[in-house]
BAFI-3210 file (N, C-alpha, C; in Angstrom, 3 decimals, decimal comma, padded with zeros to 6 digits):
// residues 201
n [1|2|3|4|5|6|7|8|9|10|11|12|13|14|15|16|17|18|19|20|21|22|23|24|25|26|27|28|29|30|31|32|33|34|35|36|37|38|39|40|41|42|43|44|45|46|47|48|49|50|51|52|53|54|55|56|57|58|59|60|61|62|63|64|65|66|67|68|69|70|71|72|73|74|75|76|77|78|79|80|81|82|83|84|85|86|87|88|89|90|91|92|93|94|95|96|97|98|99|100|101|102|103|104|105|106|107|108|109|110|111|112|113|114|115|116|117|118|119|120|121|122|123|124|125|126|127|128|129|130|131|132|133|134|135|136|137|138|139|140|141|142|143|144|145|146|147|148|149|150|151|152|153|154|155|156|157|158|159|160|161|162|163|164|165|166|167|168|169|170|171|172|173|174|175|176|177|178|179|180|181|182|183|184|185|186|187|188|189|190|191|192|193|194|195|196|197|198|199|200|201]
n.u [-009,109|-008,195|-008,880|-007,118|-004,880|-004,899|-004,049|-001,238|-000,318|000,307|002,675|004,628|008,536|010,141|012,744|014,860|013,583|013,899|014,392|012,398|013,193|014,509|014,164|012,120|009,830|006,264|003,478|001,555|002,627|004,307|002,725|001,674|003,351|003,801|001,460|002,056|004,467|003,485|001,356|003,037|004,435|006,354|007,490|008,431|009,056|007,839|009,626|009,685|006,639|004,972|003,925|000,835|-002,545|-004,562|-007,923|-009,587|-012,730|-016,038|-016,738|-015,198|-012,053|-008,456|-005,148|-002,502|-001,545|-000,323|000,575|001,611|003,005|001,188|000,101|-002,503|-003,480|-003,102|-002,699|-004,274|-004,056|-004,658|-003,749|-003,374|-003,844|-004,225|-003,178|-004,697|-007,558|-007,268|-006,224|-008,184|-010,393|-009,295|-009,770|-012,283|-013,445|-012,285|-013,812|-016,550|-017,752|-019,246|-017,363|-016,173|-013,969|-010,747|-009,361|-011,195|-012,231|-011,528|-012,324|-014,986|-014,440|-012,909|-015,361|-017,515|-015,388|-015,163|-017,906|-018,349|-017,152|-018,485|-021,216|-023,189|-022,024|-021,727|-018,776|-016,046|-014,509|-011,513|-010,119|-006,582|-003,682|-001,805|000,517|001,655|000,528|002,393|004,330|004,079|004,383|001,462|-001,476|-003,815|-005,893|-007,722|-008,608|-010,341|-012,274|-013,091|-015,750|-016,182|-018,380|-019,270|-017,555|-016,366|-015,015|-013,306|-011,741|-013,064|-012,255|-012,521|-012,263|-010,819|-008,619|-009,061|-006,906|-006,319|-005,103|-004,145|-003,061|-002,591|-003,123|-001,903|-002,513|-004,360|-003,291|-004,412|-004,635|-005,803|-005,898|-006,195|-007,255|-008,120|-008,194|-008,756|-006,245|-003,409|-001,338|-002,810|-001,865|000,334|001,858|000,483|001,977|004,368|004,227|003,760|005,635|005,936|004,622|004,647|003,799|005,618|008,808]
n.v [-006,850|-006,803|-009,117|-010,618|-010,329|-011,945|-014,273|-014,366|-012,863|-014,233|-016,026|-015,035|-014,476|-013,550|-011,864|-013,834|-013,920|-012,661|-014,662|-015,457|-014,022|-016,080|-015,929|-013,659|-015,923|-015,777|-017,141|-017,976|-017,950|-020,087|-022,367|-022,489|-022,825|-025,794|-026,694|-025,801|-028,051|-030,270|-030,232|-030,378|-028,495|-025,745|-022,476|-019,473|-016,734|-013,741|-010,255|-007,522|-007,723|-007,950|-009,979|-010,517|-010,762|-013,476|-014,072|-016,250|-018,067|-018,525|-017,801|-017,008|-019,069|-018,508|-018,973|-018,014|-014,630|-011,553|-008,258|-005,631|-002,994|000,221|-000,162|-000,604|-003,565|-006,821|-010,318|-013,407|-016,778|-020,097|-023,796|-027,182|-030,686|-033,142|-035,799|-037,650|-037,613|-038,640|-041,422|-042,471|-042,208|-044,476|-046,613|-045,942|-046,868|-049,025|-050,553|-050,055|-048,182|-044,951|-042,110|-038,341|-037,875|-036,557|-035,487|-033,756|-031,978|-029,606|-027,427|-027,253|-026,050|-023,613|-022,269|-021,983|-020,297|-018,296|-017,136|-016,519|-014,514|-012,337|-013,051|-013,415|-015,165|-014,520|-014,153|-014,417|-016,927|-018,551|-021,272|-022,213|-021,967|-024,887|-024,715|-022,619|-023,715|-025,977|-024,765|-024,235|-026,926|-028,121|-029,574|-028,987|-026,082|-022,903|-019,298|-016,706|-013,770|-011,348|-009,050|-007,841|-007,974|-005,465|-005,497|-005,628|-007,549|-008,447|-005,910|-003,961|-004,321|-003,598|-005,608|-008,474|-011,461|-014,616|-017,406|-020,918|-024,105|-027,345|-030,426|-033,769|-036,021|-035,023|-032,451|-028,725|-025,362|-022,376|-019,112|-015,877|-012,544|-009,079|-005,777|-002,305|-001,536|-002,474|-002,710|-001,706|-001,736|-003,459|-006,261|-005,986|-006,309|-008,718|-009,962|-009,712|-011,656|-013,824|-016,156|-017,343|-019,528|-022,752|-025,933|-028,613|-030,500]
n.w [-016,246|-013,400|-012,524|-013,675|-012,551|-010,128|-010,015|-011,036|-009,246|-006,612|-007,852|-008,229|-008,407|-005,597|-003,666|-001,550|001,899|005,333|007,845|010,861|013,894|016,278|019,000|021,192|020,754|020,100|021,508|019,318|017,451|017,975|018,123|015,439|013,510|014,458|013,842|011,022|010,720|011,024|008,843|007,147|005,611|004,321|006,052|005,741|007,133|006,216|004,822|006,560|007,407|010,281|013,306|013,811|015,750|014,877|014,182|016,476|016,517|016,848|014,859|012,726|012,329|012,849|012,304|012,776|011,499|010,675|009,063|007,287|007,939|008,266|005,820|005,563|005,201|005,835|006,600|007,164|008,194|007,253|008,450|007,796|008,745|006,306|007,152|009,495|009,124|006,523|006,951|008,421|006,507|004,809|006,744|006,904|004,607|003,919|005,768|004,735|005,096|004,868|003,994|003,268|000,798|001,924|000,076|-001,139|000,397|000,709|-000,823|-000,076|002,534|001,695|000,772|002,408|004,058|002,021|001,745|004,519|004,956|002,777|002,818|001,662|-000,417|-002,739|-005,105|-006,719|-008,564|-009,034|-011,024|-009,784|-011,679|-013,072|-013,427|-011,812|-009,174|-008,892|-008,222|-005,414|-004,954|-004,764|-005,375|-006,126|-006,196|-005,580|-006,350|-004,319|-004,891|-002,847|-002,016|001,154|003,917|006,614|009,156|012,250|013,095|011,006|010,803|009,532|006,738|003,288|001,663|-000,199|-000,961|-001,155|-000,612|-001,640|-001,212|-002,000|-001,450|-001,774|-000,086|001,839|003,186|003,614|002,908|003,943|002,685|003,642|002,503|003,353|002,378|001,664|-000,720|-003,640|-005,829|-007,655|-005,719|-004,053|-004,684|-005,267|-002,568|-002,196|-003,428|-001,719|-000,167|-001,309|-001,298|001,122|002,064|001,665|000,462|001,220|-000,940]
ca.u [-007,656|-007,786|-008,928|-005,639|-003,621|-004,897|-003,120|-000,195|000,719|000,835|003,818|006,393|009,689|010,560|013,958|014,781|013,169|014,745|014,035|012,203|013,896|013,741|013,708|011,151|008,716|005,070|002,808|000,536|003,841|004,985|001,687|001,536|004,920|003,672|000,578|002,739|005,142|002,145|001,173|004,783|004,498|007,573|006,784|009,526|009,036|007,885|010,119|008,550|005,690|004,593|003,126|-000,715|-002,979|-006,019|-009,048|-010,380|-013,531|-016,563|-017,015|-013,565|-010,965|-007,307|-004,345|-002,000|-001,875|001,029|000,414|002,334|002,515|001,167|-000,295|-003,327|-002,714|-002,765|-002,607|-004,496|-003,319|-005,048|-003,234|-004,436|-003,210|-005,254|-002,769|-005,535|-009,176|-006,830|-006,251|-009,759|-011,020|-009,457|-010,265|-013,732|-013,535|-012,033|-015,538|-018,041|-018,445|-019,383|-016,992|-015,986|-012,300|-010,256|-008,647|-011,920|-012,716|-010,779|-013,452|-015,840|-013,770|-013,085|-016,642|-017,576|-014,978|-015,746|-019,404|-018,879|-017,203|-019,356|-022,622|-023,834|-022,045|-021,376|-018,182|-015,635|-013,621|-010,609|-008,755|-005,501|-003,600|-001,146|002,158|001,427|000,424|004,033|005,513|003,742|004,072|000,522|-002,024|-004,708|-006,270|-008,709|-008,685|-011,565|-011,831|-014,298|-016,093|-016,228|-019,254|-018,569|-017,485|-015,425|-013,714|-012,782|-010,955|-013,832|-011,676|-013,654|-011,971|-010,361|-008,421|-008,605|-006,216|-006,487|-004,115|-004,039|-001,444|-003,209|-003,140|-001,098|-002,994|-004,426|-002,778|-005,485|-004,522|-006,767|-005,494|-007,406|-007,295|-009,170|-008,432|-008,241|-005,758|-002,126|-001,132|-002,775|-001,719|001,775|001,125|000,220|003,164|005,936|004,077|003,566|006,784|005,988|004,032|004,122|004,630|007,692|008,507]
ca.v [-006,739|-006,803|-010,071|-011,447|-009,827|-012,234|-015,429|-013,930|-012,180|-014,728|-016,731|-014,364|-014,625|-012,448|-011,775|-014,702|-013,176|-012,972|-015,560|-014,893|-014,738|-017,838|-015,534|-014,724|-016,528|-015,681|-018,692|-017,950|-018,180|-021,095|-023,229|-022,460|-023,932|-026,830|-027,213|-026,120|-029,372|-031,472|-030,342|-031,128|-026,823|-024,760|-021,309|-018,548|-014,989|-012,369|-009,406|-006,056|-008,330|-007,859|-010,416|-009,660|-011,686|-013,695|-014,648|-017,536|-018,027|-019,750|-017,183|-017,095|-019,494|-018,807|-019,831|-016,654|-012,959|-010,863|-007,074|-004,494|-001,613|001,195|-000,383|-001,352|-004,795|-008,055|-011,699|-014,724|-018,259|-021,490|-024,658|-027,744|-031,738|-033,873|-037,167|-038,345|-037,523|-039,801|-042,790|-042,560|-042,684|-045,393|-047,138|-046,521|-047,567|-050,653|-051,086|-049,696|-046,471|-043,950|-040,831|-037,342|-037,912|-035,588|-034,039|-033,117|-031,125|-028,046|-027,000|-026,513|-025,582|-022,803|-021,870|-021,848|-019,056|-016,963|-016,943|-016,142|-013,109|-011,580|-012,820|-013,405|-016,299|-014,276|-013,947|-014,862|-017,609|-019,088|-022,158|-021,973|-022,914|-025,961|-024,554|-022,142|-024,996|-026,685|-023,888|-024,658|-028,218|-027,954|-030,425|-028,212|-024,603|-021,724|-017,999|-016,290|-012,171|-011,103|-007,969|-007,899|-007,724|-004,386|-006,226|-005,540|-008,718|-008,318|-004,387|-003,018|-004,031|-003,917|-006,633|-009,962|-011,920|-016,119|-018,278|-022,224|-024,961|-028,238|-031,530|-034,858|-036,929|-033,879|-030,820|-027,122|-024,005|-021,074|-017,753|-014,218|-010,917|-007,864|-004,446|-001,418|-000,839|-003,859|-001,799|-002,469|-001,848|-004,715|-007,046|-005,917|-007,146|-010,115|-010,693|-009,523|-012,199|-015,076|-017,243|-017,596|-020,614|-023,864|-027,124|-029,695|-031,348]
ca.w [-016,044|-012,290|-012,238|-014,462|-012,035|-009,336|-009,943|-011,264|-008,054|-005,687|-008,315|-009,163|-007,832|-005,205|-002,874|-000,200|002,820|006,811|008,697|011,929|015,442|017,391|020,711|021,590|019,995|020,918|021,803|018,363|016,306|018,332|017,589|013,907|013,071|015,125|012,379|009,493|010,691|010,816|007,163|005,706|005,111|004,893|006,474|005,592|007,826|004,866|005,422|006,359|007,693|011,513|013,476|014,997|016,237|013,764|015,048|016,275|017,326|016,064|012,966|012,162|012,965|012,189|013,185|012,413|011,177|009,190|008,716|006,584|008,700|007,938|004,642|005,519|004,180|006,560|006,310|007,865|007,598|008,547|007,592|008,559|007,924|006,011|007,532|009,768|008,255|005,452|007,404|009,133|005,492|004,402|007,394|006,661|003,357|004,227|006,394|003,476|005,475|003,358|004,008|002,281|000,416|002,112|-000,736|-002,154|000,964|000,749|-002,083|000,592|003,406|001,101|-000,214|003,652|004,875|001,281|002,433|006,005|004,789|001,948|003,892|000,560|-001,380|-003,931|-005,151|-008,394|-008,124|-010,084|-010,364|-009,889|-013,040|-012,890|-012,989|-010,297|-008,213|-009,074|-007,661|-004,436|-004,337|-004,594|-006,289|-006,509|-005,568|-005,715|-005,681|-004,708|-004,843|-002,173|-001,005|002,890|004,807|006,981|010,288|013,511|013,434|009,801|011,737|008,438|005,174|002,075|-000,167|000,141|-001,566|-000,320|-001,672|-000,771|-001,792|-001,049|-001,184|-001,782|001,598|003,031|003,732|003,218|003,198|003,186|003,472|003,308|002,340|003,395|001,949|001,663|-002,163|-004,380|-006,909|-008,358|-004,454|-003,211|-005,333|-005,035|-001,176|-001,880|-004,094|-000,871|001,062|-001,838|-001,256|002,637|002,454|000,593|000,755|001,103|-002,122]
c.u [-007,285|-008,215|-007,663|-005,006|-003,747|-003,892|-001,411|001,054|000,951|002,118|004,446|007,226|009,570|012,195|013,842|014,317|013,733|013,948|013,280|012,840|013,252|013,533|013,490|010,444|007,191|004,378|001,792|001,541|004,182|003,701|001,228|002,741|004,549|002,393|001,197|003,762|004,022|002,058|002,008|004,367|005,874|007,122|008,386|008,732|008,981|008,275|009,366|007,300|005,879|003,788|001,455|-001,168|-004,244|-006,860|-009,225|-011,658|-014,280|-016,988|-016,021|-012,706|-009,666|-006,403|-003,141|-001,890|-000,615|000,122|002,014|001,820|002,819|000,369|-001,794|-004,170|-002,706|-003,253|-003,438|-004,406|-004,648|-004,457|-003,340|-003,891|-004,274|-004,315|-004,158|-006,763|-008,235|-006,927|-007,443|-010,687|-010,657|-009,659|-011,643|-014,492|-013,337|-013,202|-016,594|-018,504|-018,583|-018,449|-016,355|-014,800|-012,046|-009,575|-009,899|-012,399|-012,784|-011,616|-014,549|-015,412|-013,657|-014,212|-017,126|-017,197|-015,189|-017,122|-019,468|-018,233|-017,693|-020,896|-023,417|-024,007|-021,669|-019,985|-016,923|-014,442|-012,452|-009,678|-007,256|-004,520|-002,367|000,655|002,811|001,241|001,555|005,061|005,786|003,812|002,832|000,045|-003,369|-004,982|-007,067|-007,988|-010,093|-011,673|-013,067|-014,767|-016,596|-018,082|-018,664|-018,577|-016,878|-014,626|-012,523|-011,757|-012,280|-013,073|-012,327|-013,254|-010,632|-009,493|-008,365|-008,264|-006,250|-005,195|-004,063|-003,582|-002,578|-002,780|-002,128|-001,866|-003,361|-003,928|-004,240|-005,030|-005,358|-006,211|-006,287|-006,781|-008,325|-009,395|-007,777|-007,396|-004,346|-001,667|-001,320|-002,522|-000,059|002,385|001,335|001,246|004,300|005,653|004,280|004,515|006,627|005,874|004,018|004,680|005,921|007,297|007,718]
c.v [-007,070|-008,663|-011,425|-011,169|-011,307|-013,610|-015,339|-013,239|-012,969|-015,624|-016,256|-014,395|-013,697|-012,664|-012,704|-013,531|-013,598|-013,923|-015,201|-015,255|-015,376|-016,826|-013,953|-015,158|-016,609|-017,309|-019,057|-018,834|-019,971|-022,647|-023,370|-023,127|-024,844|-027,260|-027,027|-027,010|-030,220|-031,575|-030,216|-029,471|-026,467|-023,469|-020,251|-016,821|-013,524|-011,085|-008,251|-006,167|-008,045|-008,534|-009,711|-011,057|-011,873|-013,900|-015,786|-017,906|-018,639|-019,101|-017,297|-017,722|-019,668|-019,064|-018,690|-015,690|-012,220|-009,654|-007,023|-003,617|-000,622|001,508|-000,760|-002,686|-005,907|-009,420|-012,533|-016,072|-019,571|-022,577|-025,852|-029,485|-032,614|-035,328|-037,708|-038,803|-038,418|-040,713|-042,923|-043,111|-043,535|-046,393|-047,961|-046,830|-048,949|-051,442|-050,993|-048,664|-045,091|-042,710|-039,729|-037,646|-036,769|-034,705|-033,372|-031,955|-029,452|-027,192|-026,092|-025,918|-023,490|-022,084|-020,933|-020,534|-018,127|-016,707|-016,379|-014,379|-011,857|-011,964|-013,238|-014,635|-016,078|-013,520|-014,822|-015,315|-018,227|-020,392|-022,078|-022,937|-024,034|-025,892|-023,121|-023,163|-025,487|-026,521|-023,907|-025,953|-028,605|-029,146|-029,942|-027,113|-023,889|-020,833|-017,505|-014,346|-011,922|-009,430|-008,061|-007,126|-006,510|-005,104|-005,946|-006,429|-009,136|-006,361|-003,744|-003,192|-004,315|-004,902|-007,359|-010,692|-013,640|-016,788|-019,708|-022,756|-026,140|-029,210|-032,613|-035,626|-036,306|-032,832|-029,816|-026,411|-023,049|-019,571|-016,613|-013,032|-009,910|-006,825|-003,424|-001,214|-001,963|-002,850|-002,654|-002,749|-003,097|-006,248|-007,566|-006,065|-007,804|-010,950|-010,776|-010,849|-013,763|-015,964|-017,659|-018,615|-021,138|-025,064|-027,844|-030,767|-032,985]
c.w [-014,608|-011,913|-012,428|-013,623|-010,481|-009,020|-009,917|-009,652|-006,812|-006,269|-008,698|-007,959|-007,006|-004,404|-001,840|001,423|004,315|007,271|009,952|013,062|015,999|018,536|020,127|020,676|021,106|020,834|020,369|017,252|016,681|017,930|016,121|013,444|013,881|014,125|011,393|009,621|010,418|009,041|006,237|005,068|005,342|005,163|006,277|006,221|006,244|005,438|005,191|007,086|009,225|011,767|014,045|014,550|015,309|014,651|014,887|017,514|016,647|014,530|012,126|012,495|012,242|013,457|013,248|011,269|011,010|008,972|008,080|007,223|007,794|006,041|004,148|004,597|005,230|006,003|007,003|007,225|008,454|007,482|008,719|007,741|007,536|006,478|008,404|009,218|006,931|005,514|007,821|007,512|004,906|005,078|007,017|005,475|003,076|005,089|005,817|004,767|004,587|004,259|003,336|002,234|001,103|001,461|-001,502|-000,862|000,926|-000,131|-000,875|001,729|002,925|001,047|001,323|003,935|004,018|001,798|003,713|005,965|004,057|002,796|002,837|-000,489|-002,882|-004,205|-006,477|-007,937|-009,736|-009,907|-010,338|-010,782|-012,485|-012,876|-012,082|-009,054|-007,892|-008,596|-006,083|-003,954|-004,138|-005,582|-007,304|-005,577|-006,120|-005,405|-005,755|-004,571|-004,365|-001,559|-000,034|002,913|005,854|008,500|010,785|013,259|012,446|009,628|009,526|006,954|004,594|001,248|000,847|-000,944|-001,221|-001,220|-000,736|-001,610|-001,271|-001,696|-001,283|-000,786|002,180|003,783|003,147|003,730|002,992|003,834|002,630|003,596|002,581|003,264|001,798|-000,495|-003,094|-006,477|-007,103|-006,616|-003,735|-003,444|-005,156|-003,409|-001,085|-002,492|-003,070|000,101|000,233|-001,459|000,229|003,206|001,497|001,032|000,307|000,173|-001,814]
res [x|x|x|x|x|x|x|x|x|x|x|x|x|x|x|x|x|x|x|x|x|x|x|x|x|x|x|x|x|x|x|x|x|x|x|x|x|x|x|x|x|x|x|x|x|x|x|x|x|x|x|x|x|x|x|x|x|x|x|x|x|x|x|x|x|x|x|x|x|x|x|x|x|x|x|x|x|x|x|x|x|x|x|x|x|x|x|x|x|x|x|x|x|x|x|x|x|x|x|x|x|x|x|x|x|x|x|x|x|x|x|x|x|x|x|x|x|x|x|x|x|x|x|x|x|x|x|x|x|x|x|x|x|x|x|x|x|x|x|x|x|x|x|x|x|x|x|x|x|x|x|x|x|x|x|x|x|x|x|x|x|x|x|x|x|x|x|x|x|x|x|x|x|x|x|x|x|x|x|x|x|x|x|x|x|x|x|x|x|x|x|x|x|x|x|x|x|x|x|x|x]
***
């Protein structure tokens, strides 16, 4: 049952959400809307949501971070344009260079950050069905439902939720939910935040 619930809750409708104030704008905020222009993303401020800061470093690299205070409940985003690694490949296609399609990447891009946070590799994935995608402007996507490795950098949450998405010669969206208690609660989370991010028709 908890597994049905996973798709479902990032595509239901919810209430248009506030916008965030232009002033100030921190320098994290101000560089993420400078990659979600790049990747033709619309980014809408999920209300209730508080910025904090993601990590980036060489275990983890995001780009920004969204709490629910007091819920123990936060967000990380990385979104990322596939326009160049596009042209580069057909470049080097046009030379007989062998290189990875860029829309097939996001598969492992994915697989990658579930692994670096279970430690293990093991973990239950789903595709994301086709008129969920639609809703996103999306072409394709994963969910994967992970139990955390017990880590500092991960502030100790036991469970994960990573959702990918990605645009054919546009880009990935990936964002990771962390919670302590993968129950109706955290689901209902991930639903105040779903409409935040997606791409432009």
């Amino acid at each position: 049952m908890l597994m049905l619930l996973m798709v479902p809750a990032i595509a239901q409708n919810t209430q248009p959400a506030a916008t965030p104030p232009k002033h100030p704008q921190s320098p994290e905020q101000k560089e993420f809307f400078r990659l979600v222009a790049q990747a033709n993303v619309k980014f809408i401020y999920p209300k209730g949501f508080r910025e904090i800061k993601a990590p980036d470093d060489e275990d983890f690299s995001f780009d920004y971070g969204l709490e629910l205070p007091g819920r123990d409940f936060e967000i990380w985003f990385q979104v990322k344009s596939e326009k160049e690694n596009w042209t580069s490949y057909l470049t080097g296609k046009n030379q007989n260079t062998q290189l990875a399609n860029p829309d097939s990447v996001y598969i492992g891009l994915a697989e990658a950050q579930a692994s670096a946070f279970t430690g293990d590799g093991k973990f239950f994935k789903r595709d994301i069905p086709a008129d969920v995608l639609a809703r996103y402007h999306a072409d394709a996507g994963k969910s994967y439902l992970l139990t955390l490795l017990d880590l500092p950098q991960t502030k100790h949450y036991k469970y994960a939720l990573l959702i990918i998405l990605q645009k054919n010669h546009t880009g990935t969206i990936l964002a990771v939910c962390f919670a302590n208690v993968k129950g109706p609660e955290f689901f209902k989370n991930i639903d105040k935040a779903s409409h935040c991010l997606r791409f432009k028709p």
